[in-house]
N, C-alpha and C positions, 0 to 999 in steps of 0.2 A: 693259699690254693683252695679253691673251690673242692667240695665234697662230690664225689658222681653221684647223680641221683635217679631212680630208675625204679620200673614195676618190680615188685617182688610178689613171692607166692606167698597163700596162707599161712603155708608151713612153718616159712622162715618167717613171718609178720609174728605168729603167736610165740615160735621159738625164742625171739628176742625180749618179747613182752613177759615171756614165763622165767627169763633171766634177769628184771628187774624186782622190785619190791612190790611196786604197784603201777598202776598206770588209769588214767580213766577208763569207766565200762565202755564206754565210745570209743574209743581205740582199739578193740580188740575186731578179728577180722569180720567176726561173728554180728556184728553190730550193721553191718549193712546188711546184712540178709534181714534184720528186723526194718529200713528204709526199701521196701520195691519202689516206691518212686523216685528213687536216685538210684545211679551208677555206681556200685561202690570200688574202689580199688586202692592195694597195698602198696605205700612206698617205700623205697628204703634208703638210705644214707652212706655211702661207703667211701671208705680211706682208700687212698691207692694202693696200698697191700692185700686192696679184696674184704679187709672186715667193715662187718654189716656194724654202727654206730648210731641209726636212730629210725624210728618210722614213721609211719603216717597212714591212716587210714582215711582217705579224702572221698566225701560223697559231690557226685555229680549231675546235678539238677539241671535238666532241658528246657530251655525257653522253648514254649510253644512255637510250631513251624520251622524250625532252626536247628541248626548243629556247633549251638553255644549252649555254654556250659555255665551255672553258677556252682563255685568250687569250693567245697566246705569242709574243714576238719575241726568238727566239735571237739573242743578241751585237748586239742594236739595245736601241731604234732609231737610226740616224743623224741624229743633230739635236745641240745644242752644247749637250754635257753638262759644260763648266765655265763655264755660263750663272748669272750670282748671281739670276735669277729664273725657274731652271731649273724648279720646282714648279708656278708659278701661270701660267708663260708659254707652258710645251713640253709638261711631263705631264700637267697639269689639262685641258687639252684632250682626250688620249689617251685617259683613263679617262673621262672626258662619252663621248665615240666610242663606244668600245669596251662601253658600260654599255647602248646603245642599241639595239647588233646580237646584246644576250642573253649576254654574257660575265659569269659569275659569278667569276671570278676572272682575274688578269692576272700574267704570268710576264714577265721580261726579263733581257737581260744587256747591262747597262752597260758597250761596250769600253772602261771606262776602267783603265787598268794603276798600280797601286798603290807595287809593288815589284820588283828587278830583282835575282837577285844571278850574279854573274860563273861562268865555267865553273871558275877558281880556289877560290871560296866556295862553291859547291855540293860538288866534291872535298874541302873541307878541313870542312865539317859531315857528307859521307859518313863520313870518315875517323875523327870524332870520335864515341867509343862514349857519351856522353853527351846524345848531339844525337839525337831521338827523330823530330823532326818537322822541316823545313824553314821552314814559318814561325813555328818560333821561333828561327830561327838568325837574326843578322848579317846584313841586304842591303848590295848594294853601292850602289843606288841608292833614295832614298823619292820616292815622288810625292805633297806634304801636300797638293796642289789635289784627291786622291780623296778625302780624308777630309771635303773642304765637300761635296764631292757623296754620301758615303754620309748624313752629317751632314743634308744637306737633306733626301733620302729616307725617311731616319726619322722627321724632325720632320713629313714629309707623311702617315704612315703604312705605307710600303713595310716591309716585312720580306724580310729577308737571310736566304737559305737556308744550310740548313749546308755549310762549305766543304769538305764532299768527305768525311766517313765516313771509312775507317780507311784508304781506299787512295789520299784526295787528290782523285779523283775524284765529282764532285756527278753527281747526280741526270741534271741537265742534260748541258751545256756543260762541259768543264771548267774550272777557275780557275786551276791551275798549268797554265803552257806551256812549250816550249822552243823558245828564235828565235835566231837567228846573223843578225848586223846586214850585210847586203850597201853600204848607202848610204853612197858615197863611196870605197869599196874594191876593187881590181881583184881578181880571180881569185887572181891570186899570193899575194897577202895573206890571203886567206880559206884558200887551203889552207895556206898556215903557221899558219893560229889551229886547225889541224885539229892533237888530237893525235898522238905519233909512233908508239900502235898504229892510228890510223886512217890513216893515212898508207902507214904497211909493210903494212895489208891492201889498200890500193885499188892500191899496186905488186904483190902476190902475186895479185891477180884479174885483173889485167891481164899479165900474164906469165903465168897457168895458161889465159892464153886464154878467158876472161870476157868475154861480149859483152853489152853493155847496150843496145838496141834498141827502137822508140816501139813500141807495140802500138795497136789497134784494137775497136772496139765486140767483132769475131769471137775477141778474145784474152779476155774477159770472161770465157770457162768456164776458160780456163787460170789464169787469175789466181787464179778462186773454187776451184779447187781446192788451190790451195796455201796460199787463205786459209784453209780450213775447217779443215786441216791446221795452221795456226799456230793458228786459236781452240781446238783442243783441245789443243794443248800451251801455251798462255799459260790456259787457262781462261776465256776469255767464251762466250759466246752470240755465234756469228756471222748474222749479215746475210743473206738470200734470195739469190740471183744474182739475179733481178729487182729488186732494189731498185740494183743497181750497174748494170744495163742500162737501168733507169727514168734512174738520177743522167749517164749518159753521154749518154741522147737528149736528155735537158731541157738541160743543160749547156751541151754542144757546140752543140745550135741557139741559142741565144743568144750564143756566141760559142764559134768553133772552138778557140780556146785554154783558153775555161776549164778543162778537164777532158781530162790524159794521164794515158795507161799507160803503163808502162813494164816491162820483162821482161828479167830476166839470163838468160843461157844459156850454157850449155855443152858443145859438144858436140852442141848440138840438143836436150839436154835443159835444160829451165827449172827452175832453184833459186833465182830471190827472183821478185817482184812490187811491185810500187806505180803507189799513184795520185797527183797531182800536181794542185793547181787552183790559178788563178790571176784576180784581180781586180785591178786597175791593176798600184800596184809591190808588193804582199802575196802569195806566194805558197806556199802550205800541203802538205807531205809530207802526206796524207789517212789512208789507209789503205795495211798494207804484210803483205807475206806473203812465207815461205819454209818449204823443206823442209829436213828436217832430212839429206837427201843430200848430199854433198861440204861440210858446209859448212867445210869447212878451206879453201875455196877462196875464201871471204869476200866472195860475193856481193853481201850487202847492204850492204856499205863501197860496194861498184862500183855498185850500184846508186844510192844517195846520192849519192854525187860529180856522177854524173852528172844528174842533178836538180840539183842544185846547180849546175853549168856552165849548165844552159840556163834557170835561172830569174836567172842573171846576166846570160847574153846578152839573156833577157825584160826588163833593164833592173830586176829585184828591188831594192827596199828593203829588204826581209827574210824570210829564210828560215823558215818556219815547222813546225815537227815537232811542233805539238799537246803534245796531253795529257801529262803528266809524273806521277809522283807524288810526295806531300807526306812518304812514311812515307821512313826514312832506315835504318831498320831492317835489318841482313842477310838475316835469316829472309824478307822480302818479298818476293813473288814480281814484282814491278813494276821491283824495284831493277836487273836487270841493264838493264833498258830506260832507265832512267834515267840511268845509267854509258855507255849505246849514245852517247845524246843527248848528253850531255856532253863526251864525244870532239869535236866539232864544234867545241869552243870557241865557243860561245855563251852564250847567258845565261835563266837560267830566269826566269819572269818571272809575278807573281802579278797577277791582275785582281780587281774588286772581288766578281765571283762572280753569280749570279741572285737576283733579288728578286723578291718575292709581295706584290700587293694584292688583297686580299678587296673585292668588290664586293657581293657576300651572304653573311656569315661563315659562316650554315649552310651550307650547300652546298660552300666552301673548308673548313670542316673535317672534309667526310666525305669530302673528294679527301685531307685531310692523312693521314687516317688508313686509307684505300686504298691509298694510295700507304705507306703505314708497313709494309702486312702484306705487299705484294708480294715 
């Protein structure tokens, strides 16, 4: 028997998510008020008895001149994705919905995690001049319960985007992550699983008199200045300052903790930045910036640590530092960030990645091929 599926309020969207352990920052309702060019709206999941069982928080993108939809729910939706009648009881609903309010195609990302491998097995496939990509190296951990669930997906129609191009990184969301496991481990412990260059720079930041200190909405232009500054020397396309003073008002008023900054200094001059969000025990390094002033002074060790202490005192499950890349390659320009990450002794962790359902395959394949010439 199919689940009913239907709009719900923010109310009830946050109430459910504040009843779990964690859930991605994208999921919470708060998170379409940081997209104005999408539509955002709450779904929800219910048993015939009336109880609310999972949600969804779906953004919806207008085709120019039209009243189609492209339909997206980043890292959702929240509902029981190692359900054996995952197709016809949780998603066959979703796409009925979603086919309704003019969505010509539908995007998602299934949190379900595939693969894991250690901060030892990531070092020892860096290491190895042979080893071109990360997954195709050795994990240390498999998860076969992803492969029913990719497995179901397919046999419903979904298709699986590709897992990230030459740098690892998709389209999307990213599929490779880096998490350091807080749950069950004190402080102490965690900073011995820290390697011993990460260690001798959070001693040299704090002895050259590195101060790591919370910032505020009014620290926002400080930060995007040293962000703008790191986008052109890592080479992305940086973010408006408005879209980070948008992400701090929506955030924070739904709750004051979701969404810190944080700010190194020295001296009164600032050389790193980061943001910090938090939902139950999951708590995500976001976005991070420095300059390339003093950096022998190793701010952004000091910076990290400290993030790391107070998302332990927040009672964290896991420490989250996102996006990773898949390439292993020297020549890569991703790779030192990948070596950054892996100092933490944690573990890179592959998810099963974003999936596409065509609801009108014309219209899904002139977004495919839009989105090809971009």
């Amino acid at each position: 028997m199919p689940l009913r599926l239907q709009a719900i309020t923010r109310d009830e969207h946050l109430a459910f998510v504040r009843s779990l352990p964690s859930v991605s920052h994208m999921q919470v309702p708060s998170w379409g008020d940081v997209k104005p060019d999408w539509r955002a709206e709450s779904l929800g999941w219910f048993e015939e008895d009336g109880r609310l069982v999972g949600v969804g928080l779906v953004l919806l993108r207008p085709l120019p001149k039209m009243r189609r939809y492209l339909a997206y729910l980043p890292e959702g939706p929240v509902i029981d994705w190692h359900a054996p009648d995952l197709a016809d009881r949780w998603l066959a609903p979703m796409l009925a919905y979603l086919k309704t309010t003019g969505a010509f195609s539908v995007k998602m990302g299934p949190p379900v995690a595939v693969r894991r491998w250690s901060a030892d097995a990531v070092k020892t496939a860096i290491a190895d001049p042979a080893a071109r990509r990360l997954r195709d190296t050795r994990a240390t951990e498999h998860d076969d319960r992803a492969a029913a669930v990719a497995d179901r997906l397919r046999a419903m129609g979904w298709r699986q985007t590709d897992p990230g191009g030459e740098d690892g990184f998709a389209a999307g969301q990213p599929r490779y992550v880096f998490q350091v496991p807080f749950a069950g481990r004190s402080l102490e412990d965690i900073q011995r699983g820290l390697n011993q260059q990460w260690r001798r720079n959070i001693k040299k930041a704090d002895k050259a008199g590195v101060k790591v200190v919370r910032g505020g909405y009014d620290d926002l232009p400080a930060f995007y200045e040293l962000y703008t500054e790191t986008a052109e020397r890592d080479r992305f396309i940086p973010r408006p300052l408005p879209y980070f003073q948008r992400m701090w008002t929506a955030l924070t008023a739904e709750d004051p903790d979701r969404m810190r900054l944080y700010l190194a200094q020295h001296e009164g001059d600032i050389l790193s930045a980061a943001t910090m969000l938090t939902v139950g025990r999951h708590v995500w390094y976001s976005y991070g910036a420095s300059t390339s002033r003093r950096r022998e002074l190793q701010p952004s060790n000091a910076i990290q640590w400290r993030m790391m202490t107070d998302a332990h005192q927040l009672g964290a499950a896991v420490y989250d530092l996102r996006g990773i890349t898949d390439t292993l390659e020297d020549s890569h320009h991703l790779l030192g960030l990948l070596r950054f990450k892996v100092g933490t002794g944690g573990q890179a962790v592959e998810y099963l990645g974003e999936w596409d359902f065509p609801l009108n395959r014309l219209l899904h394949k002139a977004l495919d091929l839009y989105m090809s010439r971009r």
